[in-house]
C-alpha positions in Angstrom: -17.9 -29.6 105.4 -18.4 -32.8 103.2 -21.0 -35.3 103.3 -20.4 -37.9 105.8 -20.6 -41.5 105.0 -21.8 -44.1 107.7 -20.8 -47.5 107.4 -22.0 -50.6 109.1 -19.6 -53.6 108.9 -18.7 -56.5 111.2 -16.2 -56.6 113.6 -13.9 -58.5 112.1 -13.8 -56.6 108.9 -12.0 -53.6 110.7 -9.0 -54.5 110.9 -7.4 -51.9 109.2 -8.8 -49.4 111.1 -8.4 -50.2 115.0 -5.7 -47.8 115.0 -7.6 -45.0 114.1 -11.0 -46.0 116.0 -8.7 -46.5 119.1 -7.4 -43.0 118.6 -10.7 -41.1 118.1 -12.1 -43.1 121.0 -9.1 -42.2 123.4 -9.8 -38.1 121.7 -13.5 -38.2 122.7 -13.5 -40.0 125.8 -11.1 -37.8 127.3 -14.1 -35.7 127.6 -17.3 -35.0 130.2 -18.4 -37.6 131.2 -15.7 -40.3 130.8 -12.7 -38.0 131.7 -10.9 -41.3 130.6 -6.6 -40.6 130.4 -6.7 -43.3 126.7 -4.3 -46.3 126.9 -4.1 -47.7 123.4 -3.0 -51.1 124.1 -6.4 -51.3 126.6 -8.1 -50.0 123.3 -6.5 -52.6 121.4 -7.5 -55.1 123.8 -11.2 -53.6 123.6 -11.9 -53.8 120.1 -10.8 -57.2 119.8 -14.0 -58.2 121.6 -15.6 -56.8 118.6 -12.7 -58.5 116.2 -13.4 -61.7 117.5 -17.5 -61.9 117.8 -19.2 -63.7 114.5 -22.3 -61.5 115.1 -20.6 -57.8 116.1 -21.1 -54.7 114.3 -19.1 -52.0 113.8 -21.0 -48.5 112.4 -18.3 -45.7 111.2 -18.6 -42.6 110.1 -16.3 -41.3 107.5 -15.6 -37.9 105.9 -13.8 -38.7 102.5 -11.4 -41.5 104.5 -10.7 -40.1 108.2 -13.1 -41.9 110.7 -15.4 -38.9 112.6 -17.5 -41.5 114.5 -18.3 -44.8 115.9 -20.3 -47.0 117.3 -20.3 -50.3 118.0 -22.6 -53.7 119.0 -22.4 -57.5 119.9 -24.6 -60.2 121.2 -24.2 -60.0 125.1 -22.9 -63.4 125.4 -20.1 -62.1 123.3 -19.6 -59.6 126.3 -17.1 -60.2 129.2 -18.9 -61.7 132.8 -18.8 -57.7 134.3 -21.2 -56.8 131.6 -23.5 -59.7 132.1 -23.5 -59.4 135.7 -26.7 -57.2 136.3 -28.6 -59.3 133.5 -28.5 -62.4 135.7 -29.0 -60.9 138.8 -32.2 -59.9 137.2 -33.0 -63.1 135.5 -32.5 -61.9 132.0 -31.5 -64.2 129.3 -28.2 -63.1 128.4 -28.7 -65.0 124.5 -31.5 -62.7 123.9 -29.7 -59.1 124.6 -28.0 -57.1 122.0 -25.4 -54.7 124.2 -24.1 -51.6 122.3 -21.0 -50.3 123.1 -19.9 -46.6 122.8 -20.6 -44.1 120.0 -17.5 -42.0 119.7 -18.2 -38.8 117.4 -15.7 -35.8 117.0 -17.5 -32.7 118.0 -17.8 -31.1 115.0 -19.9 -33.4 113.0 -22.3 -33.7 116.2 -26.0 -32.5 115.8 -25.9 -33.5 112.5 -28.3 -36.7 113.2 -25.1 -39.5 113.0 -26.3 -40.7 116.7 -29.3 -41.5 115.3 -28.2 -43.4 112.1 -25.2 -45.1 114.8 -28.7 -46.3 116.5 -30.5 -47.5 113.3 -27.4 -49.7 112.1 -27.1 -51.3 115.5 -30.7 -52.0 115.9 -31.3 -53.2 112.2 -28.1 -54.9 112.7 -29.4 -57.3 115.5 -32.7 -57.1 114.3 -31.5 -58.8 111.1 -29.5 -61.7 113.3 -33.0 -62.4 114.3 -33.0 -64.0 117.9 -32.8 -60.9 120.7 -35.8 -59.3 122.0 -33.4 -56.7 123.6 -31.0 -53.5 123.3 -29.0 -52.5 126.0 -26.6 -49.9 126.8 -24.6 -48.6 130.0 -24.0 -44.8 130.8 -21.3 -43.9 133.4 -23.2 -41.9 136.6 -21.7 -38.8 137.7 -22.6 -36.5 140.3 -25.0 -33.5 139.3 -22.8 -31.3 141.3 -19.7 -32.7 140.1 -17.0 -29.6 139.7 -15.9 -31.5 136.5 -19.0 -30.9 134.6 -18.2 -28.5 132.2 -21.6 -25.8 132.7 -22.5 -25.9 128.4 -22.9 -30.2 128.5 -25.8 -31.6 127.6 -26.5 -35.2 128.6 -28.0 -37.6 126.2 -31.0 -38.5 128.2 -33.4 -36.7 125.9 -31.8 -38.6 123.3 -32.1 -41.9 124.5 -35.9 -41.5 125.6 -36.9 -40.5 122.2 -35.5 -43.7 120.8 -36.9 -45.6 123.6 -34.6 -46.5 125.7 -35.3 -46.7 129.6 -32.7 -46.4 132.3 -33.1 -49.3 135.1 -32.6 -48.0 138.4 -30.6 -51.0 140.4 -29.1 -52.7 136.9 -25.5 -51.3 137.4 -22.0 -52.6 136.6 -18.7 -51.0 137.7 -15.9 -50.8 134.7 -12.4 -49.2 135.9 -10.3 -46.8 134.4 -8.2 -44.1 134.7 -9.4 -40.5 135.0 -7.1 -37.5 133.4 -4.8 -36.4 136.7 -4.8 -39.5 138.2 -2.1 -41.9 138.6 -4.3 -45.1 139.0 -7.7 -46.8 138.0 -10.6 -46.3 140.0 -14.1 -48.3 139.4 -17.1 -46.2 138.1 -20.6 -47.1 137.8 -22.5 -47.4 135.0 -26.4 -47.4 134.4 -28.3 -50.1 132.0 -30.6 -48.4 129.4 -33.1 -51.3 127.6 -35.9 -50.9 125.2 -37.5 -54.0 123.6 -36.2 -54.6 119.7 -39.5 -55.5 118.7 -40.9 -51.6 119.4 -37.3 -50.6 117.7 -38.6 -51.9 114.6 
């Protein structure tokens, strides 16, 4: 297998390659724990957040020139309200957040440390911007004894604690979507995970 190349660039620089970030992000979410059945007009849709944010990032991860990975970032007041929503029920300044989106990696090229350099870009990324004081992420809950769960996944907790990242019990949103095998969208919840930029540093 080649080297893999990671690129950082902002959001409105990838244009020509929403197409292919939609489809590897409909390919991988299809798995545990999203189970998401893609729509690539929602995907469409989805990036453009990023397109349209001055301060976004988006971190890819090329082998020669197909996209394995990605990972993406924006100031939360770039965000739409359903994201800010737990932020100001706790009082949080929503200017001083950075949210990151998803990282999307095809399986093959996992273990290979690109989860780690999709977290360095981001947090050098709004380190660089130079006025948040906060990362933030959401993870989708699912039942422990959820049939679904395939029995070889591994969760990313381990993960996320190393890089310092702390879930907040109580700071949920609810996102919809729909499930492979299901006809129509159903809202899930998903779990904040914060750590403080300056210890990121």
């Amino acid at each position: 297998m080649s080297a893999v190349r990671v690129q950082a660039m902002p959001g409105a620089a990838i244009g020509d390659h929403v197409g292919d970030i939609a489809a590897l992000r409909i390919a991988v979410f299809r798995e545990w724990p999203y189970l998401y059945d893609g729509d690539p007009d929602y995907e469409a849709s989805y990036l453009s957040t990023y397109t349209r944010s001055p301060d976004s990032v988006v971190v890819l991860a090329f082998d020669g020139p197909r996209i394995v990975g990605a990972s993406t970032g924006l100031p939360l007041a770039d965000e739409e309200a359903e994201y800010q929503a737990p932020f100001l029920a706790r009082g949080l300044d929503v200017g001083r957040v950075f949210y990151c989106g998803e990282s999307v990696l095809l399986p093959a090229y996992r273990g290979r440390g690109l989860g780690h350099a999709f977290f360095d870009a981001r947090e050098a990324h709004a380190r660089a911007l130079g006025r948040f004081d906060t990362m933030a992420f959401a993870a989708v809950d699912r039942a422990a004894d959820d049939p679904r769960r395939p029995a070889s996944h591994r969760d990313n907790v381990a993960f996320w604690t190393k890089r310092g990242y702390a879930r907040q019990p109580g700071m949920t949103m609810h996102l919809s979507w729909k499930e492979v095998g299901d006809t129509v969208e159903r809202e899930k919840p998903l779990t904040l995970w914060l750590r403080s930029l300056e210890d990121a540093a």
